[in-house]
N, C-alpha and C positions, 0 to 999 in steps of 0.2 A: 687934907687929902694929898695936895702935892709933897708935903711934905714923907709924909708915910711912906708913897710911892718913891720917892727918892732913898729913903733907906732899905726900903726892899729891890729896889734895882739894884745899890751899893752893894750890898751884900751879895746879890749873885754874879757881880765884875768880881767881886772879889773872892769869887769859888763859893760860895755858902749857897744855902736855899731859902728864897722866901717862908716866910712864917707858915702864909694859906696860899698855896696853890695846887694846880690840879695842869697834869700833861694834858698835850691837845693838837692828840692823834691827827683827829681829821684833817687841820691847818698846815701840819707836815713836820716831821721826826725831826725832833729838837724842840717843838713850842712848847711851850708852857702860858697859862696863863695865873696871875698875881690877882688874887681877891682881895680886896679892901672895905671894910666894913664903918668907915667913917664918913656921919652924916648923910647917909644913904649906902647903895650897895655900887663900887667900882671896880673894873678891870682891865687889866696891862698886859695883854697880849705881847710875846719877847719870843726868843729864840737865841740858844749862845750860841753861835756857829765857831768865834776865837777867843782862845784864852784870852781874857780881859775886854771882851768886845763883845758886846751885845746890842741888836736890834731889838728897839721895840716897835709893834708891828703894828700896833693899833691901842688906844687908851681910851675907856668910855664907861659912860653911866650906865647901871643896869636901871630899867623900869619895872622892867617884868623879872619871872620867874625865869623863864629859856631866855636865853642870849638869842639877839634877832639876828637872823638871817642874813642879814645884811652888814652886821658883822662882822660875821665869820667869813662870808665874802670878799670883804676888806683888807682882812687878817692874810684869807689865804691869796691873796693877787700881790700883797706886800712880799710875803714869803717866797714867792715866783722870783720877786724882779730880783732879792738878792741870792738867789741861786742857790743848786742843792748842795 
């Protein structure tokens, strides 16, 4: 999984767009979040705010069908501190 995750980050430092992902409105214009389908179900919570420069916001295991709460929560207080 770390692995995979590292080539879909690479790809989007390097202008491209992950494989599976889906924008994520609610956490604040520019996130995106990276699905990972390897040995359960993962995601990488990012935002490119500078060319070649991306934050990732948050990294974790789904259990469930909805992303918990407290997630998203995480996601958007990361998204805060490095500003809009």
């Amino acid at each position: 999984m770390r692995r995979e995750a590292g080539f879909q980050l690479d790809a989007v430092q390097r202008g491209g767009m992950p494989s599976d992902f889906k924008p994520m409105l609610n956490i604040g214009a520019g996130a995106y979040e990276i699905r990972l389908h390897i040995k359960g179900e993962w995601r990488i919570i990012y935002v490119a705010k500078i060319t070649n420069v991306i934050y990732v916001l948050h990294a974790f295991q789904k259990k469930t069908q909805k992303t918990r709460r407290k997630d998203i929560e995480l996601a958007i207080r990361r998204f805060r501190q490095i500003g809009d």
